[in-house]
N, C-alpha and C positions, 0 to 999 in steps of 0.2 A: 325352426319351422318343422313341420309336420305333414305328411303325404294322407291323407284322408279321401272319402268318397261320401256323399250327402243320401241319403237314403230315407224313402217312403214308405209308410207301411198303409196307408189311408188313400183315398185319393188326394182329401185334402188336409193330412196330419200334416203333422212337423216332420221335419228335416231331421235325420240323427248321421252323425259323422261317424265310420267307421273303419278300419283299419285296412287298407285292400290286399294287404301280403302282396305286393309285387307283383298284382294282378292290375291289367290296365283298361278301364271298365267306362264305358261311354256312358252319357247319356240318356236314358230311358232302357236302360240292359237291366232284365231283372234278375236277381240275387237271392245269394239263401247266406242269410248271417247268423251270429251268436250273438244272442241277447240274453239278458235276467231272465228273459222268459223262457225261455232257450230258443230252437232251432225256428227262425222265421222267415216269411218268403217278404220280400220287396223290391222296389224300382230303383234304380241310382237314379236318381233326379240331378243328382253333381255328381260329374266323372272326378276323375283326379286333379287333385288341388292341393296347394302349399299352405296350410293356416299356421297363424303364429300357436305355440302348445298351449299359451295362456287361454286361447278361444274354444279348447277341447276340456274335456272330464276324463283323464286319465287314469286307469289304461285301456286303452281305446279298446272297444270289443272287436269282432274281424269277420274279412269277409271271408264262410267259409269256401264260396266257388260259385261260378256265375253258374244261374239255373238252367239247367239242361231240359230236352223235353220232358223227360219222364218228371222233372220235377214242378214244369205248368202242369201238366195234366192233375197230379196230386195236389196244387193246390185248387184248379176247378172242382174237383171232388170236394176239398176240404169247403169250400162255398158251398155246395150242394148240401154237408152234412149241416153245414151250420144252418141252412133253413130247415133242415128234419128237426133239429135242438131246438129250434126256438117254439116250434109247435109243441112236442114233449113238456119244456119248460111253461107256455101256458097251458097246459092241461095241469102239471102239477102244483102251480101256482092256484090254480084255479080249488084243485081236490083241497088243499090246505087251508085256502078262505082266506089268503094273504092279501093285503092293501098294498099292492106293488103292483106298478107297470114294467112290463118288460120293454124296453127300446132295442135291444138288439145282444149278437150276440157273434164271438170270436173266439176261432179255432188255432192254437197254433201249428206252425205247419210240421212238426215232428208229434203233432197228438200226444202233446204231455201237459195242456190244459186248457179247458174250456170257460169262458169268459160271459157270463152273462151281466149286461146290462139293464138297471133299471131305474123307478125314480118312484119316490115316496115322500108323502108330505111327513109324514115322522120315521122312525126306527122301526125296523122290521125285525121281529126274531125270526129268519128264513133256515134253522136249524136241521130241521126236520126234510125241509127242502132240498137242504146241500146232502144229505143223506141219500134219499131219493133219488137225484140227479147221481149221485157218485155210480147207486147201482145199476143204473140206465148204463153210463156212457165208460164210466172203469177209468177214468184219472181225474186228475185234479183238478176240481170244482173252485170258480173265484165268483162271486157273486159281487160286484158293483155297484153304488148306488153314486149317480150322475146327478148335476143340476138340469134346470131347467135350459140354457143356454146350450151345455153339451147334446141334450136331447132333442133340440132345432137342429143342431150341426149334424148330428146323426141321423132324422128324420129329413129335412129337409123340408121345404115348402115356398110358398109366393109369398113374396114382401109386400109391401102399400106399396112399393114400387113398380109390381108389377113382374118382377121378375124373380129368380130361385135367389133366395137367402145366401145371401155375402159368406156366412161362417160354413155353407155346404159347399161353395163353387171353385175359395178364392183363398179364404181367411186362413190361416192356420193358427192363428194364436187371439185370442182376444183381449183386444187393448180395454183400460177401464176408462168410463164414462160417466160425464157426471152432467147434472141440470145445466150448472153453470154454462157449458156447451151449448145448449140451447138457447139459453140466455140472449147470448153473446151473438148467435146466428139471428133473431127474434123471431123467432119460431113460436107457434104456440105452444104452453106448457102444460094443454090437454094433456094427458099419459095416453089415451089413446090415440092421438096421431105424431107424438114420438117413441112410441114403444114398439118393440118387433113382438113378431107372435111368438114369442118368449115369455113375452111380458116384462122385458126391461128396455129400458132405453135403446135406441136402436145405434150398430156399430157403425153408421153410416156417417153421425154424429161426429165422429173423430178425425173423419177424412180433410172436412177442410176447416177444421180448427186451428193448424197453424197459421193458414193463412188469415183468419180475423183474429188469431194475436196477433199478426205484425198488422195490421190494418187499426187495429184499436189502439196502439203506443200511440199517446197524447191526443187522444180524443176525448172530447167530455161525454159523463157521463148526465140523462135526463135528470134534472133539476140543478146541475151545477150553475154558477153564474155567470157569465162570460161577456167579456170584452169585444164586441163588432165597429167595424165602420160605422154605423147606426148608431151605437150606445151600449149601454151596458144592458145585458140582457137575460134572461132564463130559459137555460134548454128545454125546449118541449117534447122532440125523437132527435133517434140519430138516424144515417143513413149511412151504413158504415162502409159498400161496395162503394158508394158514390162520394163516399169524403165528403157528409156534407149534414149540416144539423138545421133543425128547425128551433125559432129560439124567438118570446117576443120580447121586444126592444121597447127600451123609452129613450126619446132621443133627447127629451129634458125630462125634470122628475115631474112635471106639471101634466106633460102630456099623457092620450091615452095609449096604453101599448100596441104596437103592432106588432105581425105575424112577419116574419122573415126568412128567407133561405140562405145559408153562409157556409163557404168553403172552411174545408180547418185551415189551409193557410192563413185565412183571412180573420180569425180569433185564436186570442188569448183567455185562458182560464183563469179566472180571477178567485174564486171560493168554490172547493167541490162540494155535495150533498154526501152524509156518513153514507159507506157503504155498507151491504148487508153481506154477513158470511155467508158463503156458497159451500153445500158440502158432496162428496161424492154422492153418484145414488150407486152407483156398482164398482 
């Protein structure tokens, strides 16, 4: 086991485990650690805690000292600079005649590198750019280029739900999604009213997908053949909240079929219909 502290650098980024030196660090206490990037400011979101080492990336980096005033203040500045940067950076974007959007842009808190974000439907040669920017700001220039998912998460916006987007509020990580999910919920397979303003499927999709796997374990699927009280018969829908399929019957082969409603305890499947592969969309 392993003494560790959970740390945020986003509102709603990931979690990075860090080393606390024997510092004993609550909950919501903000932090100045060492990172790759070097010197950054963030929240412990997890105080102190015991993980196994297997669940760490060793050698843990470290907390260098919970943040004093003078070090909120410098990081409100460092926020303030970075809205100067992003206006700078579209102006120079702009003088160069670059096919890039800028989505944002990050400061770190020791000012030893400037981070811009952005997103392009192809490659960008922003060369000449990073040049520019270098002699603007006088350190080390990263230039980004983000999906369109990252760029909701970072923008933010209203869903068809009505409310701010799951990956700006909530999300930290995004699970993958596929049609099949929809399928399975019977949702329509419009793209426009399962897609987030992303333009991909939306992650909301994934939420209650376990629960119609365990719901769909031995359920037929429409067209299979199936065994009822009534007779033998062909699935026409299912109704998977309600455990329950519509399916027409012939009670002899002579007669005409009828429409029926049946619990799955109450049939057996007798012959499925091929099924079709389902492939990821994201």
């Amino acid at each position: 086991m392993i003494n560790v502290v959970g740390v945020r650098f986003k509102h709603v980024g990931k979690i990075y485990y860090f080393d606390p030196e024997g510092l004993t660090i609550e909950p919501g206490t903000p932090v100045i650690v060492e990172t790759t990037r070097g010197i950054e400011y963030g929240i412990a979101e997890l105080g102190n805690r015991e993980v196994q080492e297997s669940s760490v990336v060793l050698p843990l980096k470290r907390v260098v000292r919970v943040a004093i005033e003078a070090d909120i203040r410098q990081e409100a500045q460092n926020k303030e600079r970075e809205k100067e940067a992003f206006g700078i950076c579209l102006e120079k974007i702009k003088a160069h005649r670059l096919d890039m959007k800028l989505i944002d842009v990050e400061l770190t808190f020791d000012l030893s590198k400037i981070i811009f974000y952005f997103t392009s439907e192809g490659r960008v040669d922003f060369r000449e750019l990073v040049k520019d920017l270098a002699a603007v700001f006088r350190m080390r220039i990263e230039l980004r280029q983000i999906g369109v998912r990252d760029e909701a998460k970072m923008m933010n916006g209203i869903g068809i739900c009505g409310k701010s987007l799951c990956c700006a509020t909530f999300l930290s990580d995004f699970q993958p999604v596929s049609i099949k999910m929809a399928k399975e919920q019977s949702l329509s397979l419009n793209p426009a009213k399962i897609s987030g303003i992303c333009g991909r499927l939306m992650c909301c999709l994934k939420y209650e997908e376990e629960t119609y796997e365990q719901l769909t374990k031995g359920m037929p699927g429409i067209g299979d053949i199936i065994q009822t009280p009534d007779g033998d018969g062909e699935v026409l829908s299912v109704n998977i909240l309600r455990q329950q399929v519509k399916a027409t019957v012939r009670t002899k082969k002579q007669d005409d079929p009828v429409v029926g409603y049946y619990s799955i305890e109450d049939i057996k499947i007798l012959r499925k219909r091929p099924q079709e592969h389902d492939s990821n969309d994201r």
